[in-house]
C-alpha positions in Angstrom: -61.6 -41.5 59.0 -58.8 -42.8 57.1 -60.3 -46.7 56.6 -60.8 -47.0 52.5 -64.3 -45.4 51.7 -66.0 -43.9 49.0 -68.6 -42.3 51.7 -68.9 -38.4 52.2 -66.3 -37.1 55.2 -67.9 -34.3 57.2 -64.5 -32.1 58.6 -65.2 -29.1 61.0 -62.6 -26.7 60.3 -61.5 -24.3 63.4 -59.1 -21.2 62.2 -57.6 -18.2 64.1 -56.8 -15.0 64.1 -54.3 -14.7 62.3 -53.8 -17.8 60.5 -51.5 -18.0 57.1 -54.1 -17.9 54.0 -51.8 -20.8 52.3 -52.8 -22.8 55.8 -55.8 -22.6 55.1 -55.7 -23.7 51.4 -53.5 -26.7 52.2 -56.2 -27.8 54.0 -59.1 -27.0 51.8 -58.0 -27.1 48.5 -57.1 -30.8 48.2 -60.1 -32.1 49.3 -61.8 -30.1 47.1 -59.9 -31.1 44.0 -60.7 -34.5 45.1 -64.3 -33.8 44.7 -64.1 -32.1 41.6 -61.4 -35.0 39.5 -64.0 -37.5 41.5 -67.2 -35.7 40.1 -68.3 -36.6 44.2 -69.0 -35.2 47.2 -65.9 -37.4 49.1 -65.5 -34.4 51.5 -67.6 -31.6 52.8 -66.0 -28.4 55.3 -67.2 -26.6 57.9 -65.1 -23.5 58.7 -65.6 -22.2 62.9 -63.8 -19.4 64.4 -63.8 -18.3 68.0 -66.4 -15.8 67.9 -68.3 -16.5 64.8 -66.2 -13.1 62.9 -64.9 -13.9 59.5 -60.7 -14.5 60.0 -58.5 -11.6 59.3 -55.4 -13.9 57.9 -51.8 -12.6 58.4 -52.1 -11.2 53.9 -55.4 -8.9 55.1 -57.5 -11.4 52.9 -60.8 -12.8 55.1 -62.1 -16.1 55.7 -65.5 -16.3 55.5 -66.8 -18.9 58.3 -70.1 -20.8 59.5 -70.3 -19.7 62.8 -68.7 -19.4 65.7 -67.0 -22.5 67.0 -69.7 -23.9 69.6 -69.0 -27.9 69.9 -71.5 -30.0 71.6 -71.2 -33.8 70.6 -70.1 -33.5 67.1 -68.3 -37.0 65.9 -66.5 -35.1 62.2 -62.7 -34.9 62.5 -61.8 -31.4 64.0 -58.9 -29.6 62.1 -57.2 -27.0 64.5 -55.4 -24.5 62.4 -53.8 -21.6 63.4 -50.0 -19.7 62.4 -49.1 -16.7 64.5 -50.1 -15.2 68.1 -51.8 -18.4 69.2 -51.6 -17.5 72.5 -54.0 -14.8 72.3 -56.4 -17.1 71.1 -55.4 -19.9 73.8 -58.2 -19.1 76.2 -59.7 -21.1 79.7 -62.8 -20.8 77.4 -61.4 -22.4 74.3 -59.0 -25.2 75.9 -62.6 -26.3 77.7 -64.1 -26.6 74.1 -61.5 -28.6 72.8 -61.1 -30.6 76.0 -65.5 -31.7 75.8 -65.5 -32.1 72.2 -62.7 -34.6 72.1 -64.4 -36.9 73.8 -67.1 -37.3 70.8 -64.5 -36.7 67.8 -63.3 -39.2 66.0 -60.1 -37.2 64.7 -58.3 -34.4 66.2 -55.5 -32.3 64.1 -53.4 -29.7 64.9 -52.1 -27.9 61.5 -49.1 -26.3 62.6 -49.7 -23.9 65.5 -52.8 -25.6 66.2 -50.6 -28.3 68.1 -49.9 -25.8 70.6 -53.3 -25.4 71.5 -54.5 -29.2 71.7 -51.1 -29.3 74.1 -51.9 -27.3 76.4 -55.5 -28.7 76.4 -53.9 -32.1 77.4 -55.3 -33.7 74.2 -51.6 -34.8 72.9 -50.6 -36.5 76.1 -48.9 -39.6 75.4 -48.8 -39.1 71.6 -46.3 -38.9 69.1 -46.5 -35.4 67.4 -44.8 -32.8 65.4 -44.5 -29.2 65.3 -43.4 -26.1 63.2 -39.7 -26.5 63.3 -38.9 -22.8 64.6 -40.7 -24.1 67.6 -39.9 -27.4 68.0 -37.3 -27.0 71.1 -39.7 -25.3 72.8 -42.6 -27.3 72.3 -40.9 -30.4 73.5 -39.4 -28.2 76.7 -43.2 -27.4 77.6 -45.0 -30.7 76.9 -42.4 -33.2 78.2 -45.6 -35.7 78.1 -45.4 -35.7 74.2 -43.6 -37.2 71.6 -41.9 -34.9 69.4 -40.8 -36.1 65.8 -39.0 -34.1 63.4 -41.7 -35.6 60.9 -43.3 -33.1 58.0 -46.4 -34.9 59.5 -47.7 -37.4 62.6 -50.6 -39.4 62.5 -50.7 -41.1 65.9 -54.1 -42.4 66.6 -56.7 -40.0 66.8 -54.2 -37.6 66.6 -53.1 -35.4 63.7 -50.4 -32.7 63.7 -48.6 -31.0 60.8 -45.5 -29.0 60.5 -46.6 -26.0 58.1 -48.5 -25.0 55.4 -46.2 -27.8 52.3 -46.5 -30.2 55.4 -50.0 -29.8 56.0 -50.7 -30.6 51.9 -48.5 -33.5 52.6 -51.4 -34.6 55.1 -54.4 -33.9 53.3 -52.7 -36.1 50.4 -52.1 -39.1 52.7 -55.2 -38.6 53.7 -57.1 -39.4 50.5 -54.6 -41.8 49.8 -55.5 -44.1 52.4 -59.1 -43.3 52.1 -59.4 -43.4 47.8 -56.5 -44.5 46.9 -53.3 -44.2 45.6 -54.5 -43.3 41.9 -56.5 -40.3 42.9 -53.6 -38.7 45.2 -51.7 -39.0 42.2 -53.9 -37.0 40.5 -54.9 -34.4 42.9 -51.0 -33.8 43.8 -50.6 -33.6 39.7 -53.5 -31.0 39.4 -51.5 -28.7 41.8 -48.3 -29.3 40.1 -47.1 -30.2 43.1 -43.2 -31.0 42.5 -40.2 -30.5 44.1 -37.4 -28.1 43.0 -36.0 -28.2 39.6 -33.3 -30.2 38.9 -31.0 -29.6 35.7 -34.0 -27.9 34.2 -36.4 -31.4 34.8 -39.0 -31.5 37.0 -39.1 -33.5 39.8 -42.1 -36.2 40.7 -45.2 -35.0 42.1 -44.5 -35.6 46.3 -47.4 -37.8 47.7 -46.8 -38.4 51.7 -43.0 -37.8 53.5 -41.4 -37.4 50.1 -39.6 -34.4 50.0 -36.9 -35.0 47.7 -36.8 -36.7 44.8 -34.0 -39.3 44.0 -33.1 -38.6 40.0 -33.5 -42.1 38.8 -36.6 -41.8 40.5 -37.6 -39.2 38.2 -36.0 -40.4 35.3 -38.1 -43.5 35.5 -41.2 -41.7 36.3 -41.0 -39.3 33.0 -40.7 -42.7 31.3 -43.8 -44.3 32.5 -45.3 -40.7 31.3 -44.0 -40.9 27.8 -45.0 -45.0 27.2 -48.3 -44.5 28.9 -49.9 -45.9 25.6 -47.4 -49.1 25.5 -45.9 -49.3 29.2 -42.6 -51.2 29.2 -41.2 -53.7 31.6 -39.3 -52.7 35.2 -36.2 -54.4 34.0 -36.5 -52.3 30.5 -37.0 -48.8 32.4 -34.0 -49.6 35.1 -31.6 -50.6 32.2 -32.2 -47.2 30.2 -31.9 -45.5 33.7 -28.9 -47.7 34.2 -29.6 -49.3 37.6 -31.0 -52.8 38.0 -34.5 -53.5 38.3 -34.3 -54.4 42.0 -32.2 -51.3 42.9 -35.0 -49.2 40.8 -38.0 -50.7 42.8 -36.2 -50.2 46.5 -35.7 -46.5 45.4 -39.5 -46.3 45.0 -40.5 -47.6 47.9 -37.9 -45.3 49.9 -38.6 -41.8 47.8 -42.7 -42.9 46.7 -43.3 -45.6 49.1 -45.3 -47.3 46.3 -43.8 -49.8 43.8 -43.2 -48.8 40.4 -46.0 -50.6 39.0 -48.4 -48.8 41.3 -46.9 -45.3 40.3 -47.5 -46.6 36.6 -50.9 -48.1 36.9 -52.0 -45.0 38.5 -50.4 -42.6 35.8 -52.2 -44.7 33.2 -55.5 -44.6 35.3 -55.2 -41.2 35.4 -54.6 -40.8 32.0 -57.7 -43.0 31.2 -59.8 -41.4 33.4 -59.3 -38.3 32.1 -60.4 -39.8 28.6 -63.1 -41.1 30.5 -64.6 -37.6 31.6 -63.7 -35.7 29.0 -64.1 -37.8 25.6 -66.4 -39.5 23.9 -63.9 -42.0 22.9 -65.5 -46.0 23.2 -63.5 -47.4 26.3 -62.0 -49.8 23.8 -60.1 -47.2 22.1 -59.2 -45.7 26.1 -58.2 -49.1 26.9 -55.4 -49.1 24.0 -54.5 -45.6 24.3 -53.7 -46.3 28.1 -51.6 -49.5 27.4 -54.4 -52.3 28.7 -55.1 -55.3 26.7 -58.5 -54.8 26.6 -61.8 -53.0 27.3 -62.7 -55.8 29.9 -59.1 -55.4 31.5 -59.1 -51.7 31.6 -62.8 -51.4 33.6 -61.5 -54.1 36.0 -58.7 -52.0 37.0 -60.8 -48.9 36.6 -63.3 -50.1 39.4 -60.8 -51.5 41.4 -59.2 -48.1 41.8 -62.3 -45.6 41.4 -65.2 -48.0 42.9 -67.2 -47.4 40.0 -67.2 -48.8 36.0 -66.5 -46.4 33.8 -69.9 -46.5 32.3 -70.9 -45.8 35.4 -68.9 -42.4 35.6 -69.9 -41.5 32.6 -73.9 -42.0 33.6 -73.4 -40.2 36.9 -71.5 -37.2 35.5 -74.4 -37.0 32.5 -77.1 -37.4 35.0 -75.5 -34.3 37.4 -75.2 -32.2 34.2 -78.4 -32.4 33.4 -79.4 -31.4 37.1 
């Protein structure tokens, strides 16, 4: 599931009692931004509990499910997600379920309490995993067998886990990083406003993966590449008004982004052109210059490459779906 595809991803969804409604949106609520900057269908949900009840979540607000969670040789990715008083959940029953229906899936997550479950199902055996960090001691005293990183997030095989709810969001971006791209987790993380704490009254970057904490040049450079969108500058020109050299500037990317600085600015200008794209009428000429490309034929390159479509051809599908 996380090979580079433009295909629809069917996830089953599998919430408890009790789950954290944030959980569930860090979950959810990526993917469907994705679809909706996209204008595609790159990933459908369907949401299981136990019993086939709607889920009472810890702020007395219901989730709405499908059906109750009956697995029989489904291959979609199984998400696990559960916050408090897994235990009451973790039933003979249950660990059977999970235990049968990894044999067909092709991804198995546990989002944050979730891991406890797919532990004691024997489904993290061997792997490397990680774990809410209140229960992190005693996860790794119960399930000696497993691999526990202090990671936000683990992606070991066909293995998922996630730390929390921020965590979780962390995965669901890496997710359609790998599978779209770089440029579109840019913009989905930008669409939530996703940023770290405020610095001296600046914003920090948008997080995409493990970043968690923005280095200030970091930001400084990418707040440049924002305001010279139209007429991007050189590396060596944004680390000498930053006032590091170029080579110090692009190793702090790839520790704090881990993307180079010309990735983080092609995709910012993508975005920017995409968005032009979508919502203008604008001839892709006039995109191309307002974006900083040297040409219309330069600018749809780069646009395909990224978004696996021209941007004629976004503009054709989008038409065609309004008029449906």
């Amino acid at each position: 599931m996380l090979d580079p595809s433009s295909e629809t991803l069917d996830l089953d969804i599998l919430v408890l009692p009790e789950t954290n409604l944030i959980l569930v949106a860090s979950v959810i609520e990526p993917l469907r931004a994705a679809n909706r900057i996209s204008g595609q269908d790159l990933y459908r949900w369907q949401i299981f509990s136990p019993d086939g009840a709607a889920i009472e979540t810890r702020s007395r607000i219901p989730v709405p499910v499908d059906g109750p969670f009956r697995p029989e040789q489904e291959t979609a990715p199984l998400f696990l997600l559960s916050s408090y008083q897994w235990q009451e959940s973790a039933t003979p029953a249950l660990r059977r379920q999970l235990s049968r229906t990894a044999r067909h899936r092709s991804m198995m997550a546990g989002i944050e309490s979730g891991s406890w479950l797919l532990a004691q199902a024997s489904l993290l055996d061997g792997h490397s995993v990680t774990i809410h960090w209140e229960d992190r001691e005693d996860f790794a005293a119960a399930y000696p067998q497993v691999n526990v990183l202090t990671e936000r997030y683990v992606i070991d095989g066909k293995r998922m886990t996630s730390g929390g709810s921020l965590p979780t969001l962390d995965l669901m971006l890496e997710i359609i990083r790998r599978r779209q791209g770089y440029s579109l987790a840019l913009e989905v993380s930008r669409l939530f406003i996703y940023e770290h704490e405020r610095t001296g009254g600046l914003l920090q970057v948008p997080a995409l993966g493990n970043m968690r904490v923005a280095d200030q040049r970091v930001s400084q450079a990418v707040r440049l590449m924002e305001e010279t969108v139209e007429a991007p500058v050189t590396l060596a020109r944004l680390a000498r008004r930053i006032g590091i050299s170029a080579r110090h500037l692009q190793d702090l990317f790839q520790e704090t982004m881990a993307v180079a600085p010309h990735q983080h600015y092609l995709a910012l200008r993508l975005n920017a052109a995409r968005r032009k794209v979508i919502e203008t009428k604008l001839e892709f000429a006039d995109i191309a210059a307002a974006t900083g490309f040297n040409s219309s034929s330069a600018f749809s390159r780069s646009y395909r490459a990224h978004y696996h479509e021209s941007p004629t051809e976004t503009r054709r599908r989008l038409r065609v779906a309004g008029k449906g």
